[in-house]
Every structure is written in structure tokens, then in C-alpha cells.
C-alpha positions, 0 to 999 in steps of 0.5 A: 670598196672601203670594207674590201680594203678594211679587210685585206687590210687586217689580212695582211697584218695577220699574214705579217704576224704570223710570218714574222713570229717564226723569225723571232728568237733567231740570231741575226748578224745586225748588231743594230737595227732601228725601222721607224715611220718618217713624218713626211711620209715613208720609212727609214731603215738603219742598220749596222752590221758586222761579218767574219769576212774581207770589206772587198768580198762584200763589195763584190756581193753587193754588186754582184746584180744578177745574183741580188735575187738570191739576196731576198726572201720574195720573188724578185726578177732582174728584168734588165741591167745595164752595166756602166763605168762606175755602177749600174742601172737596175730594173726589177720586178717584185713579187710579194703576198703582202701587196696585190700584184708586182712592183717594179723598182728601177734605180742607178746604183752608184758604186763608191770605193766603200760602198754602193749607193742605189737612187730611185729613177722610176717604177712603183715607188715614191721615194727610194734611196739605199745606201751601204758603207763597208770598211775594216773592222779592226776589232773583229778582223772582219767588215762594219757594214752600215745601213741606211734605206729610205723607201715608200711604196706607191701604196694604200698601206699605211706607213706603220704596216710598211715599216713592220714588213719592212723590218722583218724582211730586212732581218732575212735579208741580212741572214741571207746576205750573211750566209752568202758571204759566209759560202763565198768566203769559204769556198775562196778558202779552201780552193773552190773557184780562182778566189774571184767572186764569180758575177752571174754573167759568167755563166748565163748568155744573158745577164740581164735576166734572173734564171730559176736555174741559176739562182732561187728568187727570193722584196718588195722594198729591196734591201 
């Protein structure tokens, strides 16, 4: 058993590396991104990020539950959402080659006037706080987004290949984050839409569930 687990342990590094070395060189809208092991256990992610576009419309992405799976570049479903008076509470599904199986993730998402901050309160993990902050860039005219994750996965990994993983799995994330921002802010512009952020539930009877029709699945460790 011992030798099984040595082997899909190297398995997976390779699958990582090979993974991660295609995403080298590419540009990222993270200013600053710093992934490190945490001595008590799991890992800590932080991040800065700024976007060419309104805090207000970031907001709306970030909240925006049904459409998180867009967000992400690993299968992922939202199994159910409840929709309360100042957040939500989420229940996802996540499909990834780099662990056996799925994982299931259910937090309360607490949303702030500058930001969204999302706690653990079941499923495969053993801790999982995320936060993000959006305010004004008055340099840029646009958004300084911060970042902060702290996550540990009820695993056999070590630490060390979680926050390798992670890392590259947060560089999608914030590529895919910021094209999305990018297409909604320039649809706002040029009159596609009422300038509102459309939430999914507007066009699917149940918003609890993630449609492959409505939208591509894309973590495990879900930024």
C-alpha cells in the first residue's frame, strides 16, 4: 500500500509539473502572489491584484454563486446554494486529476461592502477560510483587489504538493477572473445588457445547480 501511495505520489508531481510548466512565461494580473506552507498545518495563499475596472462590478462577480464554476480551471458544481440576507451558503462539488475522486466544500459566504469573506462549515476539508477586499485604485482608475486563502485539504498530500498546486491553480484563477471582468465591463460599455451583472438565476429555474449549457465548469481548493 505504502509503495501504491509513493507512486501516485510522484504521479502526481510530474502531472503538476508538466501542467504548470505550460503556464510559465504567461502574464498574470496578480501584482503580487506569495503561496507558503503554514507550520501548524495547510497552506496560505495572498495575493494583490489590480483590474482596469469598477470595485462595484468585482463585487457582483465575486457574488455572482452560480457562475463561480466559470471562475475555475477544474470541474466543479454548485450542488446548492441558499441565498440569505447579507451572504450566502455554498455547497460544491470538485472534480480534480491531482486528487482521487471529488471533494466537497461547503462554506457561508459573508458579503462586506468591500469585499466577500467565505468560512468552512463542512465537507472534505480541514480548514478553509478565503477572504477578498475590493476598494478604489486611485493610481490606476480601477480596482486593488487583495487576497488571502488559508486551506488544508483532508488529504495524504503533503503540504508542500498542495501549495504547488495551489499556486498554479490561483494563477488561472485570477487569469480567468480577470477576463471575465474584462467581458462584462465591456459589454456594460458598449450597451449589451441593462449595465447590470446578470446573476445566473435569471436564466436557469434552478439556481442551485451549475448547467453545462450555462456555463463551462472549470478547484479543488477553490479561490
Amino acid at each position: 500500500m505504502r509503495r501504491v501511495m509513493r507512486f501516485y505520489l510522484w504521479w502526481s508531481l510530474l502531472v503538476v509539473l508538466g501542467s504548470g510548466a505550460a503556464a510559465w512565461g504567461l502574464t498574470e494580473p496578480a501584482t503580487t502572489l506569495d503561496v507558503r506552507t503554514e507550520p501548524s498545518g495547510g497552506v496560505r495563499a495572498t495575493a494583490t491584484l489590480l483590474i482596469p475596472v469598477a470595485p462595484q462590478l468585482m463585487q457582483a462577480v465575486l457574488t455572482d454563486y452560480e457562475r463561480w464554476p466559470e471562475l475555475f480551471d477544474t470541474p466543479m458544481t454548485v450542488t446548492h446554494l441558499d441565498r440569505r440576507v447579507g451572504g450566502s451558503v455554498t455547497d460544491l462539488f470538485i472534480k480534480h486529476s491531482f486528487l482521487p475522486g471529488g471533494r466537497r466544500l461547503l462554506c457561508d459566504n459573508q458579503e462586506l461592502p468591500d469585499g466577500l469573506v467565505s468560512t468552512l462549515r463542512g465537507g472534505d476539508f480541514k480548514q478553509y477560510v478565503r477572504t477578498w477586499k475590493v476598494a478604489q485604485d486611485g493610481s490606476h482608475g480601477g480596482t486593488r483587489a487583495s487576497f488571502e486563502l488559508l486551506v488544508e485539504v483532508d488529504t495524504w498530500a503533503p503540504d508542500w504538493l498542495v501549495a504547488f498546486e495551489l499556486r498554479r491553480q490561483l494563477e488561472r484563477h485570477f487569469r480567468l477572473l480577470r477576463e471575465t471582468l474584462m467581458a462584462r465591463a465591456g459589454s456594460q460599455r458598449f450597451g449589451y445588457g441593462s449595465g447590470k451583472v446578470n446573476s445566473a438565476s435569471s436564466i436557469c429555474s434552478n439556481p442551485c445547480l451549475t448547467s453545462p449549457s450555462m456555463s463551462k465548469p472549470r478547484s479543488i481548493f477553490l479561490m
